[in-house]
C-alpha positions as a Markdown table, in Angstrom:
| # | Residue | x | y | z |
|---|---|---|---|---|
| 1 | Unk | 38.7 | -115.2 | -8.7 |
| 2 | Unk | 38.6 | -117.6 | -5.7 |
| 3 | Unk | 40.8 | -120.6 | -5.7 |
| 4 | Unk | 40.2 | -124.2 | -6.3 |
| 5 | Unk | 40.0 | -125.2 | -3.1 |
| 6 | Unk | 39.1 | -122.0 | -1.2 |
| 7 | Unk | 39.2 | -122.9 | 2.3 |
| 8 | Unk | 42.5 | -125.0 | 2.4 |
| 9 | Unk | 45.9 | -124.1 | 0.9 |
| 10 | Unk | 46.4 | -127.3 | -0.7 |
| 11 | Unk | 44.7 | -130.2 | -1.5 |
| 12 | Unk | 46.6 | -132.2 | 1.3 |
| 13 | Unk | 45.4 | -130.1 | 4.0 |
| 14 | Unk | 41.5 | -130.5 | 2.8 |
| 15 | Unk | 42.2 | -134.1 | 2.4 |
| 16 | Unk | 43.1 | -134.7 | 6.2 |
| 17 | Unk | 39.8 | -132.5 | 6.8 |
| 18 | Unk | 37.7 | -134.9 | 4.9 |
| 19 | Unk | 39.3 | -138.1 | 6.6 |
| 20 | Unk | 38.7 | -136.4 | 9.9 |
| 21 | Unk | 34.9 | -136.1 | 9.2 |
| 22 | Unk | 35.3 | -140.2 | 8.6 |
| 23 | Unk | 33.5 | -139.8 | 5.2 |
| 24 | Unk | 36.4 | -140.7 | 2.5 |
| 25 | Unk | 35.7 | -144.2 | 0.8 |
| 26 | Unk | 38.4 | -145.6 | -1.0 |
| 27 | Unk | 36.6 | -145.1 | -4.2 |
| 28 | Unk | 36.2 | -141.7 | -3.4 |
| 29 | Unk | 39.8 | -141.4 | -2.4 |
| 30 | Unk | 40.8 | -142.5 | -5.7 |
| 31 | Unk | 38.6 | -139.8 | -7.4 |
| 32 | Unk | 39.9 | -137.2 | -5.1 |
| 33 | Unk | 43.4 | -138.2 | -6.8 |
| 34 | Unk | 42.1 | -138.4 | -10.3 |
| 35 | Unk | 40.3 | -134.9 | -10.5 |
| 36 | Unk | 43.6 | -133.1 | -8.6 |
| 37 | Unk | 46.0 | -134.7 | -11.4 |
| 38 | Unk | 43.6 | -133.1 | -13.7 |
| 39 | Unk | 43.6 | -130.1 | -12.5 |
| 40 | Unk | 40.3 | -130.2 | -11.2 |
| 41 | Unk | 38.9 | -129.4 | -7.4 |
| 42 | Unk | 38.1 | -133.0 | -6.1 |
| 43 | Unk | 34.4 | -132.8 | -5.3 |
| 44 | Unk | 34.1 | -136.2 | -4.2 |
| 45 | Unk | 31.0 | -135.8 | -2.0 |
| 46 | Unk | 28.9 | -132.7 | -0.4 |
| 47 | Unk | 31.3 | -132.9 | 2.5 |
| 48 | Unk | 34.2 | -132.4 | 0.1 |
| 49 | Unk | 32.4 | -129.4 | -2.0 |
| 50 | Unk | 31.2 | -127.8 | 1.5 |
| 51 | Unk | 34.4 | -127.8 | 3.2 |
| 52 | Unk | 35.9 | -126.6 | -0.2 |
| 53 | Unk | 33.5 | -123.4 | -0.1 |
| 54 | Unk | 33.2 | -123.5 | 3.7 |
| 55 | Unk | 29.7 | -123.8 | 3.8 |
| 56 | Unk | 27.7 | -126.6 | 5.2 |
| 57 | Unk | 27.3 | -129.8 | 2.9 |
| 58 | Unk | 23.5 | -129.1 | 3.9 |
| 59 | Unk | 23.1 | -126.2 | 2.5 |
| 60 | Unk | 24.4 | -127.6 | -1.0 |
| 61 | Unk | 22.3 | -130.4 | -1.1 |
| 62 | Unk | 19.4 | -128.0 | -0.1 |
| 63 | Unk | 20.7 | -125.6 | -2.9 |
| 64 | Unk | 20.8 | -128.6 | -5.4 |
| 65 | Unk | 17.1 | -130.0 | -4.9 |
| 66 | Unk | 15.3 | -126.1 | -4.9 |
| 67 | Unk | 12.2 | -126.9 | -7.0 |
| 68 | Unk | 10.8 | -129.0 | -4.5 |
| 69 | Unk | 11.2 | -126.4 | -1.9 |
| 70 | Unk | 8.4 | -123.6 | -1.4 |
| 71 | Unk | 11.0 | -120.8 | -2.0 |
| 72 | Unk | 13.5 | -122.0 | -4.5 |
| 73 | Unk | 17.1 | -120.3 | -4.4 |
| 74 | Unk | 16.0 | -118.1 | -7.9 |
| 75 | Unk | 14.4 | -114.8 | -8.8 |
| 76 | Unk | 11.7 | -114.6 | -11.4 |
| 77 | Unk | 11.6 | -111.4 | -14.2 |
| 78 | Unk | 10.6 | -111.2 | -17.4 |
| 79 | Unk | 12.5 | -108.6 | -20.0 |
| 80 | Unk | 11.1 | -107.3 | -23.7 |
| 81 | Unk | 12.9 | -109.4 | -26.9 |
| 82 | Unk | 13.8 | -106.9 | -29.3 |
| 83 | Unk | 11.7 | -109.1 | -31.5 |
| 84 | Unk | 8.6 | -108.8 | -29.8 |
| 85 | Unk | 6.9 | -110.5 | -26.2 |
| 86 | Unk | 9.4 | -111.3 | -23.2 |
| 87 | Unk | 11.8 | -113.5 | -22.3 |
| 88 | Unk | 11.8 | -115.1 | -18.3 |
| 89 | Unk | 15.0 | -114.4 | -16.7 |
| 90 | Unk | 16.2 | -116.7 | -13.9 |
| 91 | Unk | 18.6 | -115.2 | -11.4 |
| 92 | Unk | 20.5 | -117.1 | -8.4 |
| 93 | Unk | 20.5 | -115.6 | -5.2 |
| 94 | Unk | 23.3 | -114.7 | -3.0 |
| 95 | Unk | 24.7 | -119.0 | -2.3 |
| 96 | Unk | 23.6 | -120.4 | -5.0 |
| 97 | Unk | 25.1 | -117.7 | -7.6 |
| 98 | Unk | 28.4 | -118.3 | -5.5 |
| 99 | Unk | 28.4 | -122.0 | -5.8 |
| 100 | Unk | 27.9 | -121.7 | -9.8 |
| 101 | Unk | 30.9 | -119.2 | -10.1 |
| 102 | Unk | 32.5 | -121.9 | -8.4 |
| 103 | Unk | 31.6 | -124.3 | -11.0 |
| 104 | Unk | 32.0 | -121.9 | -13.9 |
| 105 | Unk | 35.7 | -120.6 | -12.4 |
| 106 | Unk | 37.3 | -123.8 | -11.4 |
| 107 | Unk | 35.3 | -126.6 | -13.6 |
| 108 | Unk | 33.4 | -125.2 | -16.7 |
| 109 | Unk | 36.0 | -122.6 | -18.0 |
| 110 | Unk | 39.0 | -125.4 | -18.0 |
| 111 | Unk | 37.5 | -127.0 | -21.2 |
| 112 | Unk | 39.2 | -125.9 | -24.5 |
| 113 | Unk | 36.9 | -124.1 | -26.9 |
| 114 | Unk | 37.2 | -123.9 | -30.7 |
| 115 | Unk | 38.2 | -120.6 | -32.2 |
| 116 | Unk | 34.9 | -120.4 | -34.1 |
| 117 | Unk | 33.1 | -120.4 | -30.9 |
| 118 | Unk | 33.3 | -117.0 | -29.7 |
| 119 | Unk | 30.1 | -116.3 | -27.3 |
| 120 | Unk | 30.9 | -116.4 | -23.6 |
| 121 | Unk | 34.4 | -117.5 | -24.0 |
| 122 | Unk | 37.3 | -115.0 | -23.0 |
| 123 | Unk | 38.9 | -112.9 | -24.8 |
| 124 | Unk | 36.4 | -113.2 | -27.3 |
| 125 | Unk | 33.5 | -112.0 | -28.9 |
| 126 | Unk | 30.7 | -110.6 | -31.3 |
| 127 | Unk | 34.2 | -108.6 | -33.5 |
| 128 | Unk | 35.9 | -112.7 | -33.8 |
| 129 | Unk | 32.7 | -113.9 | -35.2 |
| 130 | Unk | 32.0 | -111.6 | -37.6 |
| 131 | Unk | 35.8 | -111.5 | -38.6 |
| 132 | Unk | 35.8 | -115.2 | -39.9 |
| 133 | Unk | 33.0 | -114.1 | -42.8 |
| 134 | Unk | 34.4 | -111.2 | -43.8 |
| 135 | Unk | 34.6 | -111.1 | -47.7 |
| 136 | Unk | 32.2 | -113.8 | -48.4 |
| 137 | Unk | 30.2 | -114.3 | -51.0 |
| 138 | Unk | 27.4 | -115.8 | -49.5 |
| 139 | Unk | 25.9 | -115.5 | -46.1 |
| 140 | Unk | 23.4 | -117.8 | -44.2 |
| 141 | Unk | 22.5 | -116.7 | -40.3 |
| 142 | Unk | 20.2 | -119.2 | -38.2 |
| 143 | Unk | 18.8 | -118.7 | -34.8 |
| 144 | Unk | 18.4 | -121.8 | -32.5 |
| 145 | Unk | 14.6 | -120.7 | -30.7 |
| 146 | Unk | 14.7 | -121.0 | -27.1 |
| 147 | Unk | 19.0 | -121.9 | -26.5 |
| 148 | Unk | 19.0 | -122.5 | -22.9 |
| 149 | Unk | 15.8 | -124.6 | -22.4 |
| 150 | Unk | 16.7 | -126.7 | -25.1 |
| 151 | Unk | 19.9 | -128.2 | -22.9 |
| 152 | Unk | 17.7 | -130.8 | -20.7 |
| 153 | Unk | 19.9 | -131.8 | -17.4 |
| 154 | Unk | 20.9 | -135.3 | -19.0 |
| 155 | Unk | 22.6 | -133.6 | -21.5 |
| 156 | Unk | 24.6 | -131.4 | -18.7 |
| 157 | Unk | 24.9 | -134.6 | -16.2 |
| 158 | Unk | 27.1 | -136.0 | -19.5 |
| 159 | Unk | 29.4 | -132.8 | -19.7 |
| 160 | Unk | 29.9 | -133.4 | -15.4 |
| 161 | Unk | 31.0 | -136.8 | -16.2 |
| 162 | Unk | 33.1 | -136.1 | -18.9 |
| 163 | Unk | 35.2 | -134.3 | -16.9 |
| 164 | Unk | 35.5 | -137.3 | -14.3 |
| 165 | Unk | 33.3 | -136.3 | -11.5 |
| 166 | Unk | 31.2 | -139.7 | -10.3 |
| 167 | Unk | 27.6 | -140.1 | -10.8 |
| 168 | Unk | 26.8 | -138.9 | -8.0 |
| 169 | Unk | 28.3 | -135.8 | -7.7 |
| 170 | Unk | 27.8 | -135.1 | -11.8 |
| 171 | Unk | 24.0 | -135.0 | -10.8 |
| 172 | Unk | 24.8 | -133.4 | -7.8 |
| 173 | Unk | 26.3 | -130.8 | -9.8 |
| 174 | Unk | 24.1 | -130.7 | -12.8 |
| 175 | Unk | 20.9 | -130.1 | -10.2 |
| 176 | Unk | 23.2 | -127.2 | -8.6 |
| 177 | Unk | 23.1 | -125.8 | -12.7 |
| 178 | Unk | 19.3 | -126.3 | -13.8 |
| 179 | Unk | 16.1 | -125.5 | -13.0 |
| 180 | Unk | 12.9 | -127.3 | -14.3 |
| 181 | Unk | 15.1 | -129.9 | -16.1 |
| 182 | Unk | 16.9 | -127.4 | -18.4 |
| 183 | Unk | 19.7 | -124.4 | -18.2 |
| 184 | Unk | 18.1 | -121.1 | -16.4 |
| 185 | Unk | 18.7 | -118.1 | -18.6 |
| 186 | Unk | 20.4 | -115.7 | -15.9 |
| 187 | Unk | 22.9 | -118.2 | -13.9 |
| 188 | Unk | 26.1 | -117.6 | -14.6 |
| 189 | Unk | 27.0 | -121.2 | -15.3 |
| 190 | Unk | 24.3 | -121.6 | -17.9 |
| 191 | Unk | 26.6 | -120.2 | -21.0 |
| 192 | Unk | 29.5 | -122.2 | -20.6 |
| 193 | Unk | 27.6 | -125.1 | -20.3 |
| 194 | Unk | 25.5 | -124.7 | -23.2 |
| 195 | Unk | 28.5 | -124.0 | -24.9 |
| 196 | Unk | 30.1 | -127.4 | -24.0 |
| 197 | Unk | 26.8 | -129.7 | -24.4 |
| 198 | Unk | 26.7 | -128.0 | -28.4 |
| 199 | Unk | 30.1 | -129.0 | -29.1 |
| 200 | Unk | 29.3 | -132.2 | -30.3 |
| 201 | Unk | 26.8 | -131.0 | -32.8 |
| 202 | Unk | 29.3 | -128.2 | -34.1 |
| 203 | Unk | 31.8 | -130.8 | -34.4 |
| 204 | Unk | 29.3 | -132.3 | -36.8 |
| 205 | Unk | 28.9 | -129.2 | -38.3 |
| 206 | Unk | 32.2 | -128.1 | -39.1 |
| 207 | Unk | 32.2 | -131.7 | -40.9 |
| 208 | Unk | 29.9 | -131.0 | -43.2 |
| 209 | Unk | 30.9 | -127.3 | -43.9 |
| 210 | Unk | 33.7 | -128.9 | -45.1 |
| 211 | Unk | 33.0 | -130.4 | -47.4 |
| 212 | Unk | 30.5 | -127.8 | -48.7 |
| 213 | Unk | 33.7 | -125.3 | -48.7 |
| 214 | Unk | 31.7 | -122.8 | -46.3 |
| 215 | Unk | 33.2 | -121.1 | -42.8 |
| 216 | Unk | 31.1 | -121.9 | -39.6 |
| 217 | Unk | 31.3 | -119.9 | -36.3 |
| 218 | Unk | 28.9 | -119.6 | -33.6 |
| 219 | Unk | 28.1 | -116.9 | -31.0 |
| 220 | Unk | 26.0 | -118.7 | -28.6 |
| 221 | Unk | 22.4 | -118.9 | -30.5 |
| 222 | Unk | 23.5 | -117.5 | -34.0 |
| 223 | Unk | 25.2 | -119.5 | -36.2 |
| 224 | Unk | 26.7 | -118.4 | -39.0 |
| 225 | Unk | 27.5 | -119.7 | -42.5 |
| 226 | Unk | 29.6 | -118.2 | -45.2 |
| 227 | Unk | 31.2 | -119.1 | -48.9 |
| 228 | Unk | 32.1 | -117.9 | -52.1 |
| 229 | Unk | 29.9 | -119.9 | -53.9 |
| 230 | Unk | 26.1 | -119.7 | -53.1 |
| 231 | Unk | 25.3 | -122.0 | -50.3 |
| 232 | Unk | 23.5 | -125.7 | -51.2 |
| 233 | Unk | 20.0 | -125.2 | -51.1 |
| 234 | Unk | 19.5 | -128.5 | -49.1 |
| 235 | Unk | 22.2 | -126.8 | -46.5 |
| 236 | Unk | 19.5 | -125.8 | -44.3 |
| 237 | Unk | 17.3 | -129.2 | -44.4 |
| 238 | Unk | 20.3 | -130.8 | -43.3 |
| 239 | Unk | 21.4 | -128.1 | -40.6 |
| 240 | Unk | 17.5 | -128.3 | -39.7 |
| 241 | Unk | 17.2 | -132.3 | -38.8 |
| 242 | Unk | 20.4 | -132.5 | -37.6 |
| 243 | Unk | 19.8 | -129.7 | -34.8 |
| 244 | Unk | 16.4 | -131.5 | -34.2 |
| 245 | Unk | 17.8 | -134.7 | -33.8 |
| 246 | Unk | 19.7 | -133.5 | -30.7 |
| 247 | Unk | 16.5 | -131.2 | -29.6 |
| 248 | Unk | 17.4 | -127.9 | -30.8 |
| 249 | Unk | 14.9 | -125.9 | -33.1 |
| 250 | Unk | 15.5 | -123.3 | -35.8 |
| 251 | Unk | 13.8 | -120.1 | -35.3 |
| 252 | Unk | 12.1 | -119.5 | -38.8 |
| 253 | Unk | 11.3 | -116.0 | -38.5 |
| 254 | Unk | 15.1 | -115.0 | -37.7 |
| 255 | Unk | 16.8 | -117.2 | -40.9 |
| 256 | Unk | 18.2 | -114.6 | -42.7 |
| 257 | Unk | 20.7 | -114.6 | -46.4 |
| 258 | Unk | 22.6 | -112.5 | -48.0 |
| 259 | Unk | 25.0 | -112.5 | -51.4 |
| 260 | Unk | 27.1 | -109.9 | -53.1 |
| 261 | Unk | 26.0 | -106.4 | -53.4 |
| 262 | Unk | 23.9 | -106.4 | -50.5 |
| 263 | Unk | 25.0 | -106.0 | -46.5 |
| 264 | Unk | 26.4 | -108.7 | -44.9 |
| 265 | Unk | 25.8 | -108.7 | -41.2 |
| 266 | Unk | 27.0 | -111.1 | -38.5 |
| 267 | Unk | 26.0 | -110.3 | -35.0 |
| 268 | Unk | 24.8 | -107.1 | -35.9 |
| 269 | Unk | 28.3 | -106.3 | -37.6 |
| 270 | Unk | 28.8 | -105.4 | -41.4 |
| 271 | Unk | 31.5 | -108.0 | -43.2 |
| 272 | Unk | 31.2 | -107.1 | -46.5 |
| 273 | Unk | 34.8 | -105.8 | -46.9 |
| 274 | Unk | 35.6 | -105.9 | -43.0 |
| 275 | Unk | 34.5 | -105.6 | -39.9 |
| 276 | Unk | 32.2 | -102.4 | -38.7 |
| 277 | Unk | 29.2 | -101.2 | -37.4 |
| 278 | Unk | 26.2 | -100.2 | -40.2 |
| 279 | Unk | 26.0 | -97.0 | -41.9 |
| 280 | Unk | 23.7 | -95.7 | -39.8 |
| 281 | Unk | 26.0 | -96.1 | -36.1 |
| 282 | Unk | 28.7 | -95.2 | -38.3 |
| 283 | Unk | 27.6 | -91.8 | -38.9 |
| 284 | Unk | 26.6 | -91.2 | -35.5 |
| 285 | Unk | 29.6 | -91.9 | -34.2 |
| 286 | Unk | 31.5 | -89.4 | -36.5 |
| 287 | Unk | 28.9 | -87.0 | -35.4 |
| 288 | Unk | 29.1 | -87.5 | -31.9 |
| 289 | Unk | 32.9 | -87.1 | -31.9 |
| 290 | Unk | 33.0 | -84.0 | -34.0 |
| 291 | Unk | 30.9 | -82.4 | -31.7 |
| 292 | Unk | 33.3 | -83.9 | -28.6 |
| 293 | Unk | 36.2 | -81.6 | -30.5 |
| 294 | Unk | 33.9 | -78.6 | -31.6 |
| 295 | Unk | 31.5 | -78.3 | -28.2 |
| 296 | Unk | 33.9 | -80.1 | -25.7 |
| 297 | Unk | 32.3 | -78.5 | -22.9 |
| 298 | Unk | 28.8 | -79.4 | -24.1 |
| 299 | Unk | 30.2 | -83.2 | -24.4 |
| 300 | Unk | 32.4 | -83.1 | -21.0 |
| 301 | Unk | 29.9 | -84.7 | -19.0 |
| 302 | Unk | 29.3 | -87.4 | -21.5 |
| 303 | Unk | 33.6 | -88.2 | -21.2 |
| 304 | Unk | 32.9 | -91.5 | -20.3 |
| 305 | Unk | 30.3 | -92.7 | -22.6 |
| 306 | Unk | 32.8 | -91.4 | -25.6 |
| 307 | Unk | 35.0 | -93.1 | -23.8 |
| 308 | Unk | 33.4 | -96.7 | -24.0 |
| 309 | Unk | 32.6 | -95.7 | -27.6 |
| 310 | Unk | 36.1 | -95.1 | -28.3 |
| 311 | Unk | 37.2 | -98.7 | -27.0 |
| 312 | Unk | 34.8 | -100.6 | -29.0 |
| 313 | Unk | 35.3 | -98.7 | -32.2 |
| 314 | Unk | 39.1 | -99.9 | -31.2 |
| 315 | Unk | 38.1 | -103.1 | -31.0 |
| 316 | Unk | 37.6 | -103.4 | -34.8 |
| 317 | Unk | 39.5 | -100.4 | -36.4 |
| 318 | Unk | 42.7 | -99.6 | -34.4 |
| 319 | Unk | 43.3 | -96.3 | -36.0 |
| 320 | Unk | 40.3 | -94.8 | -35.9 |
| 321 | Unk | 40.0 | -95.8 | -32.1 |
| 322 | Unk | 42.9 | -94.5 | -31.3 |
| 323 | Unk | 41.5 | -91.0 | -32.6 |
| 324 | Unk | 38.4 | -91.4 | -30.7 |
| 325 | Unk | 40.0 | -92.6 | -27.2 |
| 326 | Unk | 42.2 | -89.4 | -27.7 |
| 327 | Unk | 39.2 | -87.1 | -28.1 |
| 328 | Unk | 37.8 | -88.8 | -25.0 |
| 329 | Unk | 40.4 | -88.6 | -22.5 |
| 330 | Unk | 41.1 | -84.5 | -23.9 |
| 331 | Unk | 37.2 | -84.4 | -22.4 |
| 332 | Unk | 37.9 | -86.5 | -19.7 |
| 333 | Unk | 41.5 | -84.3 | -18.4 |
| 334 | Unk | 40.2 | -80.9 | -20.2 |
């Protein structure tokens, strides 16, 4: 991971750089102060980011104004939905994927996340989500159609300034973030900042969840609802107005519920009584590793995809992981 400040071992020594280039206002000063006491790199003007990065202040403002450049600093692609048609995939190039790791390392990834968010946060992931609804009653998944797009870059500019960056450099760094006006599905930044401009509404929704008695988490798109007792049928005409009062949209086609007696599944996991895969990966699994201890030289060369098996099977069943990461590394060292 590459340091706040990169370039300069302290923020002293990039200080006297910046008042050697004669472009250090004393507001600016004062924010240069301000975002170091919080813990943040002071990016108080392009000069300051550039000579942070060691790059030329040019090139960020060029990197921050690419739509209205003939080339803009993105690849185009397109990959299948599972569901059907294609989904455009926006990657950075070489600097401008940089300068967003930047923003994502040393900016973005400093916010505190709730527990019951678990996509694209650390040390977390599709086994906490599904963990919080294990045992329910009730289940109630929604999709929010088109995540990304749907966080415009005024929305992003407010997350910049809540951290205490100026006006200037929040749009600075919101244009650095979005494409077209929204979040670019592929940038590396995108996630985290989705994840911090939909706080606000799952604060709201965590309010009125409790008082319905039901468990919310979120895993970027999916959100997930679960309680005892069936779920309110005017739930989901609340959920739905308040999402579209803040310009998100319920995908229709992927609103699915479940109750007792039937299989619970929450990003693709079953929670019925805890946390697994389906039957059907369950089975193939077992399969798959019998054969590893019957035929280990017809599964030798396929050690390390038991291997990564093994780990996520550990991920939600300790014991039986353990089992299967020995029966890979016997393949692995046999």
């Amino acid at each position: 991971m590459l340091p706040p400040l990169v370039s300069f071992k302290s923020a002293v020594d990039l200080k006297k750089a910046i008042l050697a280039t004669g472009e250090l206002s004393q507001a600016e000063e004062k924010a240069f102060s301000d975002l170091v006491h919080a813990g943040l790199p002071p990016l108080v003007s392009p000069t300051a980011f550039g000579l942070i990065l060691g790059i030329s202040p040019k090139l960020i403002t060029s990197l921050a104004t690419h739509p209205r450049r003939k080339y803009p600093y993105y690849r185009r692609y397109k990959v299948p939905k599972k569901s059907g048609g294609s989904r455009t995939i926006l990657a950075p190039r070489t600097y401008l994927k940089a300068v967003q790791k930047f923003i994502l390392r040393q900016i973005l990834e400093k916010h505190k996340i709730p527990e019951y968010v678990t996509g694209f946060v650390k040390r977390t992931g599709i086994i906490q989500n599904a963990r919080f609804h294990v045992g329910a009653q009730y289940l109630l998944n929604v999709d929010i159609k088109d995540f990304f797009p749907s966080v415009r870059m005024e929305k992003v500019l407010k997350i910049f300034r809540e951290f205490g960056f100026s006006r200037e450099m929040s749009r600075l760094l919101t244009m650095l973030c979005t494409f077209e006006g929204s979040l670019p599905q592929g940038a590396p930044s995108s996630p985290s900042l989705a994840n911090l401009v939909f706080l606000e509404i799952d604060n709201e929704i965590v309010r009125i969840c409790r008082r319905f008695g039901m468990t919310y988490s979120r895993y970027a798109d999916d959100l997930t609802f679960s309680r005892r007792l069936p779920i309110p049928e005017n739930f989901l005409t609340r959920l739905t107005a308040l999402l579209g009062a803040r310009g998100f949209t319920i995908n229709r086609k992927k609103i699915r519920n479940a109750k007792s007696g039937q299989a619970m599944y929450v990003t693709g996991l079953v929670v019925n009584e805890k946390v697994q895969p389906d039957r059907q990966t369950r089975r193939m699994l077992r399969a798959m590793f019998h054969g590893a201890v019957t035929q280990p030289r017809v599964y030798r060369k396929r050690a390390a995809q038991l291997s990564g098996w093994a780990s996520y099977v550990f991920s939600y069943d300790r014991s039986l992981g353990s089992r299967y990461l020995k029966i890979a590394r016997s393949l692995a060292t046999g």
